[in-house]
KETI-393114 format. One line per 4 residues: for each residue x, y, z of C-alpha. Coordinates in Angstrom, 3 decimals, always signed. Layout:
X Y Z | ...
//
This chain:
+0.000 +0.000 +0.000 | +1.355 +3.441 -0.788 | +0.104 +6.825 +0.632 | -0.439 +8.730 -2.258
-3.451 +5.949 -2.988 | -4.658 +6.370 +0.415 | -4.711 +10.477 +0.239 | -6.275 +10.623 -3.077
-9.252 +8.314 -2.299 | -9.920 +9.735 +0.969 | -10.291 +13.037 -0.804 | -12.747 +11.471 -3.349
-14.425 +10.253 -0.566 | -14.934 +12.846 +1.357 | -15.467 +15.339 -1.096 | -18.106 +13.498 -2.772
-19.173 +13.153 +0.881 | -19.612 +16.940 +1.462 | -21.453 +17.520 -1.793 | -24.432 +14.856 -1.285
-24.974 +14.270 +1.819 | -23.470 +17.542 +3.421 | -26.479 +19.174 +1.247 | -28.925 +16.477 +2.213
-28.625 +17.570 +5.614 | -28.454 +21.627 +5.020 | -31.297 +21.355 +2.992 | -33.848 +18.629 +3.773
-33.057 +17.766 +7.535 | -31.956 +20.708 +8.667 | -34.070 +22.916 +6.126 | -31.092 +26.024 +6.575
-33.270 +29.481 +5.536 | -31.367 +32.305 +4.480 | -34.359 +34.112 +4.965 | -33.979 +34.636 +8.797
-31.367 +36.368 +10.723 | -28.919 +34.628 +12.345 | -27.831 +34.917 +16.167 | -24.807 +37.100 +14.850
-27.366 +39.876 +13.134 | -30.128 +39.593 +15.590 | -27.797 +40.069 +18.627 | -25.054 +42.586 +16.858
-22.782 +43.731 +19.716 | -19.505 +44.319 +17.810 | -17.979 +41.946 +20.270 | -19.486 +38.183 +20.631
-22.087 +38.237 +17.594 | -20.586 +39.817 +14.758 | -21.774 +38.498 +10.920 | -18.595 +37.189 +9.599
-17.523 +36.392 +6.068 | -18.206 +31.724 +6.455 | -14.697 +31.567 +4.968 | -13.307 +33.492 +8.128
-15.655 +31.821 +10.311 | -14.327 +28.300 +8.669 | -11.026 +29.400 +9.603 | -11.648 +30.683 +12.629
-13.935 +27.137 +13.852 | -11.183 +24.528 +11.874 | -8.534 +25.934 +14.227 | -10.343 +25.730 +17.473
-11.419 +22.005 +16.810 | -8.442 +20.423 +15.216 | -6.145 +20.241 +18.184 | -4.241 +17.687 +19.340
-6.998 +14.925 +18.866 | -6.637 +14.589 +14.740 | -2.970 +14.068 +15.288 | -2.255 +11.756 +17.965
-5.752 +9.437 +18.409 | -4.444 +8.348 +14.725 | -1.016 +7.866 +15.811 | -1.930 +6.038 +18.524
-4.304 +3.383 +17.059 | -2.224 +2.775 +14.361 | -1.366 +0.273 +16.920 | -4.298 -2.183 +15.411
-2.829 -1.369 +11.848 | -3.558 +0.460 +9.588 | -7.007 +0.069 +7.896 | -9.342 -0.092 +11.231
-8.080 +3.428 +11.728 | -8.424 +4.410 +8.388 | -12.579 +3.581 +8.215 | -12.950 +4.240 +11.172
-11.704 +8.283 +10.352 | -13.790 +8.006 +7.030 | -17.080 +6.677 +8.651 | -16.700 +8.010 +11.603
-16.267 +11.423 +9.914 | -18.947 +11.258 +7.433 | -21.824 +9.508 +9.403 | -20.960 +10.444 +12.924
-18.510 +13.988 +13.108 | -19.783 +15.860 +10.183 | -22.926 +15.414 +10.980 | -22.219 +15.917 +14.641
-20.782 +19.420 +14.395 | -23.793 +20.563 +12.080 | -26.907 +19.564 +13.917 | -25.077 +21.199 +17.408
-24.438 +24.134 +15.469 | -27.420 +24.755 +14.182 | -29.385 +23.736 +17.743 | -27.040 +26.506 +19.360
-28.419 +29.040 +16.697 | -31.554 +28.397 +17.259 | -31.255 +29.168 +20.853 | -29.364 +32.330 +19.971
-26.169 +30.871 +20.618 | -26.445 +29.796 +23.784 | -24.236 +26.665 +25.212 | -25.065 +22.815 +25.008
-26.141 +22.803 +28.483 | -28.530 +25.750 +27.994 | -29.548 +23.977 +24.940 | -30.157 +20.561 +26.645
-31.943 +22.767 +29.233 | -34.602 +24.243 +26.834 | -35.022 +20.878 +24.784 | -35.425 +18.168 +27.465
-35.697 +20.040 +30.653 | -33.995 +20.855 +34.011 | -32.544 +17.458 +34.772 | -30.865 +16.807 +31.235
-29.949 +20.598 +31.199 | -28.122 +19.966 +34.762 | -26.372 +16.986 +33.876 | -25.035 +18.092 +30.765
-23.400 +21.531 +32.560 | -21.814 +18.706 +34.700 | -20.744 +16.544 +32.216 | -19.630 +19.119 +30.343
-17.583 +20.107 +33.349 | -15.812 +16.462 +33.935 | -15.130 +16.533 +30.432 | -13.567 +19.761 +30.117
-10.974 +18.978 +32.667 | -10.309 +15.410 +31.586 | -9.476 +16.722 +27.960 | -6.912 +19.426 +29.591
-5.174 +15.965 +30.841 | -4.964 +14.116 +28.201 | -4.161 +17.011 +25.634 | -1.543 +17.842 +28.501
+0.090 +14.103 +28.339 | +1.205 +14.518 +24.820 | +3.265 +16.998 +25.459 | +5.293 +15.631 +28.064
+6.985 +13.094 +26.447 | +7.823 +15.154 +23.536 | +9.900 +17.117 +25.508 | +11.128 +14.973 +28.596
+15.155 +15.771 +28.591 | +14.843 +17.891 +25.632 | +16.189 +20.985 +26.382 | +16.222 +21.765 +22.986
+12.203 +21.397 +22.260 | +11.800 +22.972 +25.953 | +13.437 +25.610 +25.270 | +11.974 +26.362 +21.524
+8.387 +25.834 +22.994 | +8.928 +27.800 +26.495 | +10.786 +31.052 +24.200 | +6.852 +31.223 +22.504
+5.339 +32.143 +25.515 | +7.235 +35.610 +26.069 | +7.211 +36.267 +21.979 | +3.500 +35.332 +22.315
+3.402 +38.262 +24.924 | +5.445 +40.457 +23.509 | +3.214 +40.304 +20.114 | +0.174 +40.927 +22.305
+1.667 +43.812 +23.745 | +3.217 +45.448 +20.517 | -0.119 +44.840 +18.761 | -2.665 +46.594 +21.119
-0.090 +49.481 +21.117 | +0.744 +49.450 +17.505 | -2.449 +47.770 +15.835 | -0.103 +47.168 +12.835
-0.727 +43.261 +12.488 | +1.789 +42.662 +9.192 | +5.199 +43.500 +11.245 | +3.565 +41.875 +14.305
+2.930 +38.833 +12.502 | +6.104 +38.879 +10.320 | +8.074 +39.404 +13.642 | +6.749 +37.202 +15.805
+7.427 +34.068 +13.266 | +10.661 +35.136 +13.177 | +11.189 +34.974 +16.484 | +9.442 +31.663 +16.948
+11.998 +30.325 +13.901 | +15.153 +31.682 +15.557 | +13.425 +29.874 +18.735 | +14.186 +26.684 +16.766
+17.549 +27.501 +15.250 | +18.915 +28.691 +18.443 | +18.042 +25.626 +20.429 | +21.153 +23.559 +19.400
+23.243 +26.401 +21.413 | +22.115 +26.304 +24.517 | +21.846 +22.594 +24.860 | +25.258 +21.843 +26.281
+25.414 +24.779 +28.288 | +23.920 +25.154 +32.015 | +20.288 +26.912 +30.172 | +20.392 +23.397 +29.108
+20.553 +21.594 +32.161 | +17.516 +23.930 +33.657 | +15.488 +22.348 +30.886 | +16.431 +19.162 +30.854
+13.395 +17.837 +32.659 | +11.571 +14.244 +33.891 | +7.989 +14.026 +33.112 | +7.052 +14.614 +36.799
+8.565 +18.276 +36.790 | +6.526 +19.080 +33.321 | +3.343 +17.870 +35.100 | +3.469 +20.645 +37.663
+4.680 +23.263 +35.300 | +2.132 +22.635 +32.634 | -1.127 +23.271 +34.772 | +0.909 +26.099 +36.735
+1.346 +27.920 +33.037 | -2.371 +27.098 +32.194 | -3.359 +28.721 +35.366 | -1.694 +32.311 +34.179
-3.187 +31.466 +30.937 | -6.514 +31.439 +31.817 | -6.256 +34.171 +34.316 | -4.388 +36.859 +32.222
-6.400 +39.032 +29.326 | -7.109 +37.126 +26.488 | -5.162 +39.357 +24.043 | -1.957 +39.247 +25.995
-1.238 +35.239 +25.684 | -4.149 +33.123 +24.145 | -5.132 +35.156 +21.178 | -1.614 +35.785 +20.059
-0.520 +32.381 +20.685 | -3.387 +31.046 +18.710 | -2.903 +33.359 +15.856 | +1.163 +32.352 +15.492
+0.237 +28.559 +16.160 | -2.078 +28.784 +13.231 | +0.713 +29.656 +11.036 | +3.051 +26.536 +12.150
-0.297 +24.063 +11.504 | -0.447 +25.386 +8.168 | +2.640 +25.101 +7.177 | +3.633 +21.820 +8.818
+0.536 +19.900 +6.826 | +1.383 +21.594 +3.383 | +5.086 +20.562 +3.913 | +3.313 +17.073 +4.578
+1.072 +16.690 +1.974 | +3.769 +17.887 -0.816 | +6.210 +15.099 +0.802 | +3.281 +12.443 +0.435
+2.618 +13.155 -2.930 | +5.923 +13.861 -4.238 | +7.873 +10.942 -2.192 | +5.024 +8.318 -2.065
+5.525 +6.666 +0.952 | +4.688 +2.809 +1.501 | +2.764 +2.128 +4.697 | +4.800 -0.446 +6.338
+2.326 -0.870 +8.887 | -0.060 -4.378 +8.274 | -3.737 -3.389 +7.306 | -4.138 -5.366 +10.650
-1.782 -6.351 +13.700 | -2.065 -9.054 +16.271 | -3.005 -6.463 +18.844 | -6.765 -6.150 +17.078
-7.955 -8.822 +19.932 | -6.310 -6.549 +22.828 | -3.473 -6.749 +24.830 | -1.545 -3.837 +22.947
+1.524 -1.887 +24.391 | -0.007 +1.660 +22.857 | -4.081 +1.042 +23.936 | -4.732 -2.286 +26.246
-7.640 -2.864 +25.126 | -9.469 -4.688 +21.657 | -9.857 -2.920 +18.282 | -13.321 -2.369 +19.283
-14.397 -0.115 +21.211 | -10.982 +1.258 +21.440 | -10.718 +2.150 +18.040 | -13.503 +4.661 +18.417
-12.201 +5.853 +21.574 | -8.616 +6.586 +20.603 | -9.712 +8.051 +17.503 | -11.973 +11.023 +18.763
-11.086 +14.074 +16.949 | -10.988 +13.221 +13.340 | -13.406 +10.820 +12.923 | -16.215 +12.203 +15.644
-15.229 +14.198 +18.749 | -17.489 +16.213 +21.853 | -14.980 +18.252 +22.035 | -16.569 +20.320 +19.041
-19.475 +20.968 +20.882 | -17.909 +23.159 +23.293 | -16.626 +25.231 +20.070 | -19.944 +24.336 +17.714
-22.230 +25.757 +21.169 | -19.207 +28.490 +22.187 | -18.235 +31.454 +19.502 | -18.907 +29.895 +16.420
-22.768 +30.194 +16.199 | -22.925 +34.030 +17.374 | -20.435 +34.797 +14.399 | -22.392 +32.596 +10.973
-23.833 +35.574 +9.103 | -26.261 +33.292 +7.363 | -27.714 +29.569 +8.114 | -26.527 +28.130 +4.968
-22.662 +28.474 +6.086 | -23.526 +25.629 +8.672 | -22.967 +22.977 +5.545 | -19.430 +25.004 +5.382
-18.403 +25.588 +8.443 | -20.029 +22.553 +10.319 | -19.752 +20.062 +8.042 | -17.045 +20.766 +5.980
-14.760 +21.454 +8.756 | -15.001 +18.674 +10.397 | -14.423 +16.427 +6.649 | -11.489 +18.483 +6.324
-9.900 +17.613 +10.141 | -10.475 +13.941 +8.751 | -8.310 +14.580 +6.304 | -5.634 +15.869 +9.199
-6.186 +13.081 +10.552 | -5.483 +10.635 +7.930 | -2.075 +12.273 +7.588 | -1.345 +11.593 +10.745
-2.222 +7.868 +10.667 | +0.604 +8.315 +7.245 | +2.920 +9.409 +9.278 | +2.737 +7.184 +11.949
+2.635 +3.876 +9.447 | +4.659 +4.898 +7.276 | +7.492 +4.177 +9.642 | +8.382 +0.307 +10.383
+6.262 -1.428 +12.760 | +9.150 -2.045 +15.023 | +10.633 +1.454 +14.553 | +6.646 +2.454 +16.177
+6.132 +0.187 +18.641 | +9.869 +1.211 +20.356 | +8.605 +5.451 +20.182 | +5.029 +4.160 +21.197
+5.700 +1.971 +24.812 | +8.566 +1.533 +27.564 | +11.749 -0.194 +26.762 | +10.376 -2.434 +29.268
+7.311 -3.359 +27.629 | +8.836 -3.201 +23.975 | +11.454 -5.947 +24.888 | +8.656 -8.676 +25.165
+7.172 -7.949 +21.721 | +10.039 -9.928 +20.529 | +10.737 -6.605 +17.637 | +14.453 -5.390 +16.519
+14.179 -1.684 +15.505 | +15.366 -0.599 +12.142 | +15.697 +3.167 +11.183 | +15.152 +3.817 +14.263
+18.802 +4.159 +15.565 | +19.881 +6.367 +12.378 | +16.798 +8.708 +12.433 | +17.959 +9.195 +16.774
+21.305 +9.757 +15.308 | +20.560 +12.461 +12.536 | +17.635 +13.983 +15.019 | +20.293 +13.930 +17.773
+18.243 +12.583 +21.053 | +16.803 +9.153 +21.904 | +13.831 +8.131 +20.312 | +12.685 +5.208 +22.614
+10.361 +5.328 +24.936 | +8.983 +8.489 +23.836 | +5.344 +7.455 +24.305 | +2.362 +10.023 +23.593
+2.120 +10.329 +19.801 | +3.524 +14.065 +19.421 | +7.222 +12.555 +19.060 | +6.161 +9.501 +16.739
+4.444 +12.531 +14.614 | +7.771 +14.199 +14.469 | +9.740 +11.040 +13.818 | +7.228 +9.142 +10.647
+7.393 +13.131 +9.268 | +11.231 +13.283 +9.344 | +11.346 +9.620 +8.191 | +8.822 +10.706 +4.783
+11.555 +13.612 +3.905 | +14.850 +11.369 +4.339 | +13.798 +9.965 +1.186 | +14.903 +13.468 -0.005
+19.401 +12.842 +0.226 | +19.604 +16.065 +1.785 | +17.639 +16.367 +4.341 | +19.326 +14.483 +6.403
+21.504 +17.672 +7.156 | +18.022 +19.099 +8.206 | +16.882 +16.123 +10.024 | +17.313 +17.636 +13.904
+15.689 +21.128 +12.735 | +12.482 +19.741 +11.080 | +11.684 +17.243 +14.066 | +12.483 +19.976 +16.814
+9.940 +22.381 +14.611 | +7.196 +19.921 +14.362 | +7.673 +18.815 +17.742 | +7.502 +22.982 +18.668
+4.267 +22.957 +16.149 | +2.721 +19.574 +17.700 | +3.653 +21.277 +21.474 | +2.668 +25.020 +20.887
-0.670 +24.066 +19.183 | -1.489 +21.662 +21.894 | -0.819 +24.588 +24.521 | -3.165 +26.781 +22.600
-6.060 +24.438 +23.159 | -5.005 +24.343 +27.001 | -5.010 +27.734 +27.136 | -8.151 +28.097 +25.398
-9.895 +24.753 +27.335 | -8.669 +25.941 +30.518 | -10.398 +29.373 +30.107 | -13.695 +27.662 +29.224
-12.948 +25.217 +32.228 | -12.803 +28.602 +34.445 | -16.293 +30.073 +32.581 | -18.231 +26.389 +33.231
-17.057 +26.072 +37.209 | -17.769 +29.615 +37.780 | -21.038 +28.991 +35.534 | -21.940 +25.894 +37.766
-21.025 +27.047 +41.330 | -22.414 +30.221 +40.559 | -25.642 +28.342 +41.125 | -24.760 +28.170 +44.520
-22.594 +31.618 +45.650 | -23.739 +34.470 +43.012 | -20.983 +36.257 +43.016 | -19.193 +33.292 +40.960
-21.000 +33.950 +38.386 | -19.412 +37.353 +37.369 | -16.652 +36.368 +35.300 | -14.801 +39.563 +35.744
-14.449 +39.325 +39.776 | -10.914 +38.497 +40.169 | -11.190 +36.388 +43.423 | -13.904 +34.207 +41.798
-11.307 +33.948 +37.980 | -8.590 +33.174 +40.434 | -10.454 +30.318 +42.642 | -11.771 +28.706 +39.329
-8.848 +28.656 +37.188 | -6.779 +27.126 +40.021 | -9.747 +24.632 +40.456 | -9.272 +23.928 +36.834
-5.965 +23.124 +37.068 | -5.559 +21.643 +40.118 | -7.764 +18.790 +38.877 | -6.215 +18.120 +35.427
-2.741 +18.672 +36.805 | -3.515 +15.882 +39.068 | -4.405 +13.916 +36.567 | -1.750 +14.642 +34.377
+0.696 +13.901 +37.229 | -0.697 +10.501 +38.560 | -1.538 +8.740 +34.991 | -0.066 +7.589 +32.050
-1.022 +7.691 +28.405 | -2.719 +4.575 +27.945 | -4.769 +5.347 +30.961 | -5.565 +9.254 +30.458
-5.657 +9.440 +26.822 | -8.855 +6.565 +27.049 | -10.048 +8.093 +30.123 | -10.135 +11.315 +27.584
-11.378 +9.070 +24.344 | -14.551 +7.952 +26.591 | -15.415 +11.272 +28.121 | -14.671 +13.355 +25.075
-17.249 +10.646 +22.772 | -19.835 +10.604 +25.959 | -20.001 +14.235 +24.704 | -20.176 +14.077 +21.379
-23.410 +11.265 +22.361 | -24.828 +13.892 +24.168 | -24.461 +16.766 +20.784 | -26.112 +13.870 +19.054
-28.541 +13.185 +21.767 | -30.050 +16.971 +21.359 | -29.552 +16.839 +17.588 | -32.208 +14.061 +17.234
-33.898 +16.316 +19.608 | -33.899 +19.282 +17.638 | -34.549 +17.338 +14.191 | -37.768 +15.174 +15.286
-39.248 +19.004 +15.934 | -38.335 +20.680 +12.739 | -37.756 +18.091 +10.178 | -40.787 +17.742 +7.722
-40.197 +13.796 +7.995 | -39.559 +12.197 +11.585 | -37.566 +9.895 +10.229 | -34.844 +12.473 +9.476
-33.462 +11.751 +12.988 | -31.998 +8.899 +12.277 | -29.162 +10.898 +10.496 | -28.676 +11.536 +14.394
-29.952 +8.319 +16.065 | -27.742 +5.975 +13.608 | -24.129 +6.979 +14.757 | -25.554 +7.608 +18.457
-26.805 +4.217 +19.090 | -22.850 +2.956 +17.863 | -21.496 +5.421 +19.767 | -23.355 +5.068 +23.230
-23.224 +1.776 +23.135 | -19.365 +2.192 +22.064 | -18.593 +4.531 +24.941 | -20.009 +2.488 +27.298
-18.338 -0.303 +27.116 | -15.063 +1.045 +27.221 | -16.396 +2.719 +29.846 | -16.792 -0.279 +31.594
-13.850 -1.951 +30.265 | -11.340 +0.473 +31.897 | -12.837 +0.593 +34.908 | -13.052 -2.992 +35.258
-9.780 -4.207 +33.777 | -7.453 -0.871 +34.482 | -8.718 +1.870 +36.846 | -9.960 -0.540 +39.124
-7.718 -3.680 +38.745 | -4.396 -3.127 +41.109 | -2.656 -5.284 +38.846 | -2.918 -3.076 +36.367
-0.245 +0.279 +35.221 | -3.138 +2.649 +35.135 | -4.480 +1.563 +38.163 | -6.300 +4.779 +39.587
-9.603 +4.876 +41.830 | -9.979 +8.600 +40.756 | -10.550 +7.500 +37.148 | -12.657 +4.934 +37.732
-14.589 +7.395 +39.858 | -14.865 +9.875 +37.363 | -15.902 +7.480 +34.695 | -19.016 +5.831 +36.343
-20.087 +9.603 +37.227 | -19.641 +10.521 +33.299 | -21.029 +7.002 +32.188 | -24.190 +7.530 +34.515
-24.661 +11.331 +33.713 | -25.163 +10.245 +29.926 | -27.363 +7.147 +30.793 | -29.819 +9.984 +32.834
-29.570 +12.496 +29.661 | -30.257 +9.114 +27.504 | -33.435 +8.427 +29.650 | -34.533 +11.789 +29.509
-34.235 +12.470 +25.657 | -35.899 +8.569 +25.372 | -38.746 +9.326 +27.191 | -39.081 +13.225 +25.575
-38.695 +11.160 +22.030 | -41.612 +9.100 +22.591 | -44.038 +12.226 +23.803 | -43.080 +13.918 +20.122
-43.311 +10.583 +18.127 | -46.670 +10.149 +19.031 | -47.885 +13.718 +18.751 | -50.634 +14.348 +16.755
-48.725 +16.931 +15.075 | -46.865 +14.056 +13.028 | -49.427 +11.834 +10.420 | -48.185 +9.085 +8.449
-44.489 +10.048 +8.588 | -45.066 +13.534 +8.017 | -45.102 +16.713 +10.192 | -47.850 +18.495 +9.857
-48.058 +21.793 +9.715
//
């Protein structure tokens, strides 16, 4: 199998995809009427709802959604082989995500752009509405951990990567700072990549020196400095550290999956990786457990992810200047993150299985799988640090990417640059979505306990920003510190799809009472019932076989606590929506399969 083959009918695939049943669902399901005014124009502030161009809006929602997820859930379940992951991105996406993202866009707009909880609240009442805000608040946190646990091992004693990623955060400032004052965003911009560059160039310098020993740091020490960053993150002004961090992060994506997809189709990989591997039945030194459900856990963002319906509820739906951009922006955004996503999954196979499976687990555990590396050693010597052991995803990114471009003779002189800059891309982008996550983390805990103290609820009192974004981090950073990445990344994978059940769960909702034809909510109802019933077993998997199993590395009673209060929550909203299902079925208002009017 080469890539090339694999990129090109993807494409096909999901462009043909987009064009049927994207406009199946914009204009018989969702019946999208350009007519009305959206939230944006009926709510014009100049701040939150402003009518923006759907091409900016695209741009703006692609980059708050494709995070980490698209990269390393891929990388990760390449574990099973290759073609599990591979459907599972192109089903997933088309069936589940796509239409996912679209039906809790277009449920936020119709509640003015109000959040999935206030949604839930207005479409199936008080209790669902309740449980959602909570589940929505588990989830939040659990994401920060496992988005948080890819970057560790990228840069665990590399001072070099430390000290390229930790130089953004004061030229993220700095271009904050120079742009309120200045407002001239073309030297800003052209600066600040400069200085982001020279970030990476410089790094071989100071890694012999005693700089370099400061950052040289165990995965312990980057657990506690991770959430204490997030926590000045979320607390400082958004234009002085998330916006501009965002904005130069967006530039590094860009460029990193162009310089990707040129190498694909100019180099033509072969996938070295077996369609399947004898991990499929569990037992795997990446993901413990089977090919299903795990598949669909580890792959979240990509292929279907609740993640988007913090964004898809948040500032995307107070910006669309007319309904017919959802089809764009919600379901074309999504198709196009596939497509991230399957370059990922390239990357990661295109290396030799061995090569993979000593990045992807302990020395420890790689030593039983009977394996002898092969480029391995060569690529550590060109890159210039060890590869092994480096478990996570970000670094086996970095490594398949370097590995597609050695086919180029002289790159190899280039070798240590291009991994340290996609391991500063992988790192910085991943830090943007903690910044950002943490700061809606902050909103929904001063949003929830605000129920009980009022004051809480003002989101400009300083005590009440200060106790809730060290609440925020204090739980992810413990999480981060007492896990691992089998244990947190699924303990992620089964919240984050318990949420994307829920989106799907007030989709159907939302269809059944505007649809012209009840049986519309099946687009809906057909990837929730494989996705509830997905989540819920590997619910219950991991709590019986890891998080509550001494025996087992990812032993943890605090995971297995938090999963049986997530798994619960969505059984209640699942009851509630059931029983608020059955009341509209059997309204008069529908006759012979057909609303009436």
């Amino acid at each position: 199998m080469n890539a090339v083959s694999v990129v090109i009918g993807s494409i096909c695939i999901l462009m043909i995809a987009y064009r049927l049943y994207g406009t199946f669902m914009a204009a018989k399901v969702l019946k999208l009427d350009d007519s009305k005014p959206t939230p944006a124009h009926e709510l014009n502030d100049g701040k939150d709802y402003v009518p923006t161009n759907k091409w900016v809006t695209f741009g703006h929602h692609f980059a708050a959604i494709a995070a980490a997820g698209p990269l390393v859930g891929p990388i990760l379940a390449a574990q099973f082989g290759y073609l599990p992951s591979l459907l599972w991105l192109l089903i997933g996406a088309v069936i589940g995500g796509a239409v996912h993202d679209a039906v809790v866009l277009y449920a936020s707009m119709r509640k003015k752009g109000k959040s999935l909880s206030e949604v839930a609240k207005g479409e199936l009442g008080p209790v669902a509405g309740f449980c959602t805000g909570l589940a929505m608040l588990f989830i939040i946190t659990i994401t920060m951990a496992g988005l948080s646990m890819v970057v560790l091992h990228a840069l665990e004693n590399n001072p070099w990567g430390t000290f390229s990623v930790g130089i953004t955060i004061p030229i993220a400032m700095g271009v904050g700072i120079f742009y309120k004052k200045t407002g001239n965003l073309k030297i800003t911009t052209t600066v600040g990549f400069i200085l982001v560059m020279v970030g990476v160039f410089v790094g071989p310098m100071i890694q012999d020196t005693i700089i370099g020993d400061w950052l040289t740091l165990d995965t312990k020490t980057l657990a506690i400095i991770l959430p204490i960053y997030a926590f000045f993150a979320a607390a400082l002004p958004v234009w002085l550290l998330l916006a501009p961090r965002d904005y130069l992060s967006s530039f590094m994506k860009i460029g990193v999956f162009i310089a990707l997809i040129i190498g694909v189709f100019i180099i033509n990989p072969t996938i070295h990786m077996p369609a399947f591997t004898k991990f499929t039945q569990g037992g795997g030194p990446v993901i413990a457990g089977p090919v299903w459900p795990f598949i669909s856990i580890t792959i979240a963002c990509g292929a279907i992810s609740g993640f988007h319906a913090f964004v898809g509820s948040g500032t995307t739906p107070k910006m669309l200047d007319r309904w017919s951009d959802i089809k764009v922006v919600g379901f074309g955004a999504m198709l196009v993150e596939c497509v991230v996503g399957i370059m990922a999954l390239i990357a990661a196979t295109a290396l030799q299985p061995a090569d993979y499976f000593a990045i992807n687990s302990t020395p420890e555990v790689f030593k039983t799988l009977g394996m002898h590396v092969d480029q391995l050693p060569k690529l550590a010597q060109e890159i210039g640090i060890d590869l092994e052991g480096r478990t996570g995803g970000a670094v086996t990114l970095a490594v398949g990417m370097t590995y597609i471009f050695t086919a180029i003779p002289w790159f190899a002189k280039l070798s240590s640059y291009f991994f340290q800059f996609v391991i500063m891309f992988e790192a910085v982008f991943i830090l943007t979505a903690i910044d950002s996550g943490t700061r809606v983390a902050r909103y929904l805990i001063q949003d929830f306990f605000g129920e009980f103290y009022k004051p809480l609820k003002k989101t400009d009192w300083l005590p009440g920003s200060i106790f809730a974004s060290a609440l925020a981090c204090f739980i992810w950073g413990y999480l981060l510190y007492s896990g691992d990445i089998g244990s947190v990344w699924a303990l992620f994978g089964v919240s984050n799809q318990l949420m994307a059940s829920i989106g799907l769960i007030i989709g159907a909702t939302v269809i059944l009472k505007v649809a012209d034809k009840r049986w519309y909510m099946f687009t809906c109802l057909i990837p929730l019932a494989y996705l509830f019933v997905t989540v819920n077993y590997a619910g219950y998997w991991m709590v019986k076989n890891v998080y509550l199993n001494p025996a087992a590395a990812g032993y943890s009673v605090l995971n297995g606590v938090l999963s049986i209060i997530m798994l619960v929550l969505g059984i209640i909203i699942m009851v509630t929506a059931f029983k608020k299902w059955t009341t509209m079925w059997n309204s008069p208002r529908f006759q012979f399969g057909s609303r009436v009017a």
